[in-house]
C-alpha positions as CSV (number, residue, x, y, z in Angstrom):
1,X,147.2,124.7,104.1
2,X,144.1,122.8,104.1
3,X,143.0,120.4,102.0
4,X,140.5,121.6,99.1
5,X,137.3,119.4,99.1
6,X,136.0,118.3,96.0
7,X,133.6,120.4,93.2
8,X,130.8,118.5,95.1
9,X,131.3,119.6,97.8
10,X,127.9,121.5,98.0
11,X,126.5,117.8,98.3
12,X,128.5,116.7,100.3
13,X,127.2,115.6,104.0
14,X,127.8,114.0,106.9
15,X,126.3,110.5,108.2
16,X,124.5,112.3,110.8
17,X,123.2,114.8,108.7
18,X,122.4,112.4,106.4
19,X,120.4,110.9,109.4
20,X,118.9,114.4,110.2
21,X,117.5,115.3,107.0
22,X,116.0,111.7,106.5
23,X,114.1,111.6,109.4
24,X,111.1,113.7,108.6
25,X,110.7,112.0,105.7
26,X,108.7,108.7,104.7
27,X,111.7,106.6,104.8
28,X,113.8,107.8,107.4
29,X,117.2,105.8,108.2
30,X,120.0,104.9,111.0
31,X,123.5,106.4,110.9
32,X,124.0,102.0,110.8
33,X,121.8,101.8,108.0
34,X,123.3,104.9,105.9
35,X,127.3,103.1,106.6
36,X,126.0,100.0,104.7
37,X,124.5,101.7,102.7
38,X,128.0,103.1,102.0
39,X,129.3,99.8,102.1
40,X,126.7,98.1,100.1
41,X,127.6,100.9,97.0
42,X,130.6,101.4,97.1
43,X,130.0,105.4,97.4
44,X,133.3,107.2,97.6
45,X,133.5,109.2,100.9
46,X,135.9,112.1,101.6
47,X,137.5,112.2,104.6
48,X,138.9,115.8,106.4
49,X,139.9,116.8,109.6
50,X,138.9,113.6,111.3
51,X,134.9,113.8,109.2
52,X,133.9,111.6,106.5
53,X,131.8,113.4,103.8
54,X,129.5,112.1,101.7
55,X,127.4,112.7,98.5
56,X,123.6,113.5,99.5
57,X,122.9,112.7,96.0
58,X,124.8,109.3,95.9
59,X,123.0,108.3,99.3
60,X,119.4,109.2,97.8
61,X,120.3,107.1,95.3
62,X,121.6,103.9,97.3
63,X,118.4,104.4,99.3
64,X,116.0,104.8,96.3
65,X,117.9,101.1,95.3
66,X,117.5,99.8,98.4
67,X,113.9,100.6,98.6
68,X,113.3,99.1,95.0
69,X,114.8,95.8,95.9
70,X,112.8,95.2,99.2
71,X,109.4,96.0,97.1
72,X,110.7,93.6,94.5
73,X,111.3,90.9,97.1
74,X,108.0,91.1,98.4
């Protein structure tokens, strides 16, 4: 029996689609760039069947964050 994923799991994505659904956008980002991200914010990441899942929500987020702290630097 397989492992339910969680009650998020409608947000729930893959680095690469993570990568995929950034890249038309303004501030597109590496699958490098989304794992530190990951890293970086300690956002929890469900693994099954050999994929790691991810909150889209929680990355938007990180990168949001990131973005405001490199526009504060400057």
């Amino acid at each position: 029996m397989a492992t339910p994923l969680p009650s998020n799991a409608a947000d729930l994505v893959t680095t690469k689609e993570i990568v995929a659904l950034l890249r038309p956008t303004p501030y597109p980002a590496s699958e490098s760039t989304v794992r530190r991200w990951i890293r970086r914010y300690d956002i929890p990441v469900t693994r099954q069947r050999g994929t790691c899942w991810v909150s889209f929500t929680d990355i938007l987020e990180a990168q949001r964050d990131e973005y405001e702290r490199l526009a504060d630097a400057v």
